[in-house]
C-alpha positions in Angstrom: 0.0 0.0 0.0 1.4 3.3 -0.7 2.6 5.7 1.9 -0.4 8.0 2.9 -0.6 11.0 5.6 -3.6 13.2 6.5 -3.9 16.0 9.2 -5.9 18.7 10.1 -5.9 22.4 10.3 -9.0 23.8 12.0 -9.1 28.1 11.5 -8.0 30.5 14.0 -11.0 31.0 16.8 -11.7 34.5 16.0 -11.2 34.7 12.3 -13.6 36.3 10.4 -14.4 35.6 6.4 -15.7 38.8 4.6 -18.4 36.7 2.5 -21.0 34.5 2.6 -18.8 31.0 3.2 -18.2 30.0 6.8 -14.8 29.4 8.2 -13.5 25.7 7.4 -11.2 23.1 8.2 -8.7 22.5 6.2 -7.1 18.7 5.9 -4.3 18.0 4.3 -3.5 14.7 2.4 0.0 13.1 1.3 0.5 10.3 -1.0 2.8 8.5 -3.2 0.2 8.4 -5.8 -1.5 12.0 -5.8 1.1 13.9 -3.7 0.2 16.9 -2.0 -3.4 17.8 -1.6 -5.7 20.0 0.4 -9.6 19.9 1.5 -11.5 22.4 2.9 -14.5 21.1 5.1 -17.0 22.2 7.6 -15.8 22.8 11.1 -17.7 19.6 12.1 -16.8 17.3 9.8 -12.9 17.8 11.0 -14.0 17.2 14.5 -15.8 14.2 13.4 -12.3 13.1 11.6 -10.4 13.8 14.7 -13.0 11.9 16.7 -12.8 8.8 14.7 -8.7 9.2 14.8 -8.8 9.0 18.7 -10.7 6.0 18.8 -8.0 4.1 15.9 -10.8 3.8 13.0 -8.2 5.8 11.2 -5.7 3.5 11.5 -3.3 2.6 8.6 -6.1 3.8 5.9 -5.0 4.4 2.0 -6.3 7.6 0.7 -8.9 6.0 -1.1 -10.4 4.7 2.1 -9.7 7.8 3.4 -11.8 9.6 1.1 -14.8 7.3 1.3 -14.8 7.4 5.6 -15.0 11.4 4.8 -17.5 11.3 2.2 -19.5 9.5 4.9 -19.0 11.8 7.1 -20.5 14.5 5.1 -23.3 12.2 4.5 -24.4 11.8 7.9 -23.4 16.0 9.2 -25.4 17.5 5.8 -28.7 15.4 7.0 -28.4 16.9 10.6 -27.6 20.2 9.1 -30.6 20.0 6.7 -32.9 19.3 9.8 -31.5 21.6 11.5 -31.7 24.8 9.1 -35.6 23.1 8.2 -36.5 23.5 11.8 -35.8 27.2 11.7 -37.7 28.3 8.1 -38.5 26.5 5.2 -36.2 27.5 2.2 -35.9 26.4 -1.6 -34.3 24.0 -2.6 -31.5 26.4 -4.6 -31.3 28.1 -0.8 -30.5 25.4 0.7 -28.4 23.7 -1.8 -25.9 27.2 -1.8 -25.7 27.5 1.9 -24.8 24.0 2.4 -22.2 24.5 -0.4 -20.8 27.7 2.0 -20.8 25.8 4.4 -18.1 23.2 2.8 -19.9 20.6 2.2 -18.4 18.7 -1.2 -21.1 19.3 -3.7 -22.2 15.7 -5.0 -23.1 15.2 -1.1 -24.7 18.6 -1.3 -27.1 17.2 -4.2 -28.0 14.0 -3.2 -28.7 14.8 0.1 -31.2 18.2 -1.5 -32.3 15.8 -3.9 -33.4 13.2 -1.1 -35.5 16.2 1.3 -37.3 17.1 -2.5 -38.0 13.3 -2.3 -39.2 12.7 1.4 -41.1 16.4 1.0 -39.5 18.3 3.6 -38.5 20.7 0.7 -40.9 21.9 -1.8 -40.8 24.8 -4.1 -44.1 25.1 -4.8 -45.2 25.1 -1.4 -42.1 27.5 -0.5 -42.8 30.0 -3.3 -47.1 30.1 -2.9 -46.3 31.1 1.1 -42.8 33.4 0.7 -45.6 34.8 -2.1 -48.6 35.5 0.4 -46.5 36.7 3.1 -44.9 39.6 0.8 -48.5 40.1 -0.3 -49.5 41.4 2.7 -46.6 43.1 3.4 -47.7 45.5 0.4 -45.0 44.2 -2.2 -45.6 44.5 -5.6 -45.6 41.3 -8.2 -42.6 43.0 -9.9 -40.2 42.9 -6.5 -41.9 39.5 -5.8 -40.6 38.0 -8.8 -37.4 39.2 -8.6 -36.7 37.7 -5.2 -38.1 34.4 -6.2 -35.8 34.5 -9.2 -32.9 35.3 -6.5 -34.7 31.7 -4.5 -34.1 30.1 -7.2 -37.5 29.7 -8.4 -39.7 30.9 -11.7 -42.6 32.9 -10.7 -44.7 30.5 -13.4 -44.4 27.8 -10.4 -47.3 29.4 -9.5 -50.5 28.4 -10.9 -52.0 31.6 -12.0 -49.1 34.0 -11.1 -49.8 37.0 -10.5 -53.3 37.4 -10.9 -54.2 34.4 -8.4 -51.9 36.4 -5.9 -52.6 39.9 -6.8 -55.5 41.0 -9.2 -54.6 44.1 -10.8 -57.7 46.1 -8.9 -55.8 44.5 -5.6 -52.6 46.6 -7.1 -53.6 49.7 -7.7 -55.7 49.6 -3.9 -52.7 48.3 -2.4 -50.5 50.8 -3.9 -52.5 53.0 -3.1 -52.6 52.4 0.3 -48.5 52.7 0.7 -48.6 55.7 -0.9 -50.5 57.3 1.3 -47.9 56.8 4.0 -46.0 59.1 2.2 -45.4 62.9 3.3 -46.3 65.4 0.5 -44.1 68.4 0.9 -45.4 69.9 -2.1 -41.7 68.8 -3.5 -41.6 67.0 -6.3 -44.0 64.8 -4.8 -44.7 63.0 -7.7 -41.6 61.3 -8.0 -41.3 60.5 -4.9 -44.3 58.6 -4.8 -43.4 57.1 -8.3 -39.9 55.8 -7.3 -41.5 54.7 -3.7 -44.1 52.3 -5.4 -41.7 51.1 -8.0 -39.0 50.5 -5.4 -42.1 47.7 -3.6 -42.3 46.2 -7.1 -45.4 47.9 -8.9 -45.7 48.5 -12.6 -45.0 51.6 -13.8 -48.2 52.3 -14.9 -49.9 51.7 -11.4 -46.9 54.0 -9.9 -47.7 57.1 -12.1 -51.7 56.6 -12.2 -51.3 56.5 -7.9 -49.4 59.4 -7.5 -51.7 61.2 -10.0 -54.8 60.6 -7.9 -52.6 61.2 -5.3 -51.7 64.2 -5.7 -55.4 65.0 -7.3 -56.8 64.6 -3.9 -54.3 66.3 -1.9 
């Protein structure tokens, strides 16, 4: 059997990353056959390694062994960690999938484990998208902001059956619209712009902006 080393690195306590991935172990490999190499992991999955070193399981393995015990690993930490995250919100399945990734997961354990939740139905698109949907609703977004951020999820807005009008009716619009509008101040400056790039900024057509603020400013 060729000559194989591993270790691991974990990061320094208080280091800080400046995006979105999480700090990671690092383990480095050594053989004849592949030289040097280095993984990055989640934080637990090195502990788990380290674990299974103090109690000998690690003993005398080739890389190839190695690599499947740590592939294993993953398997069983990315299930917990799905669970976990599922217990807190629901998320789509192109959420989940990219924060597992950040969190250093190897990505063919990242999809199969996603693609196994889609199975069992504790992820669901449609179901995400129809309540993210209904909760903006009535937070007064427009359908335009709305399908932006479920593009961002991930998701087409045509999930939906009958997107938008099922959601929002164009009467519901222009009322709802309305009603944001009138939270606005009018200073008598430029107030029509401001209640034009307000509206637009929640996601309404352009066409409900500018009609709103004209009635708006109508029946000041």
């Amino acid at each position: 059997m060729a000559d194989f080393t591993w270790s691991v690195l974990f990061p320094e306590k208080k280091k800080t990353t400046f995006n979105r991935k999480k700090p990671r172990a690092t383990i480095f490999l050594s053989s004849d056959t592949h030289g040097d190499e280095k993984l990055f992991v989640p934080i637990s999955v090195a502990k788990k390694v380290v674990a299974l070193d103090k109690e000998s399981q690690l003993d005398s393995v080739s890389r190839s062994e190695f690599l499947k015990k740590l592939t294993l690993i993953q398997k069983d930490l990315v299930r917990v960690r799905i669970e976990t995250l599922l217990q807190r919100r629901d998320y789509s399945t192109f959420e989940l999938s990219e924060k597992l990734r950040l969190d250093g997961f190897f990505i063919p354990v990242v999809e199969k484990a996603v693609a196994r939740a889609v199975e069992v139905g504790l992820l669901n698109d449609q179901r995400y998208a129809d309540l993210y949907v209904r909760s903006k609703v009535s937070q007064g977004w427009g359908p335009l902001k709305i399908s932006c951020e479920l593009k961002q999820r991930g998701i087409e807005p045509t999930l939906l059956d009958g997107w938008p009008d099922t959601y929002l009716p164009l009467e519901n619009q222009r009322e709802h619209a309305h009603m944001l509008a009138q939270r606005k101040r009018l200073t008598g400056k430029n107030d029509y712009g401001k209640i034009v790039r307000f509206l637009a900024a929640k996601g309404y057509p352009l066409g409900i902006c500018t009609d709103v603020a004209k009635q708006m400013l109508k029946d000041a």
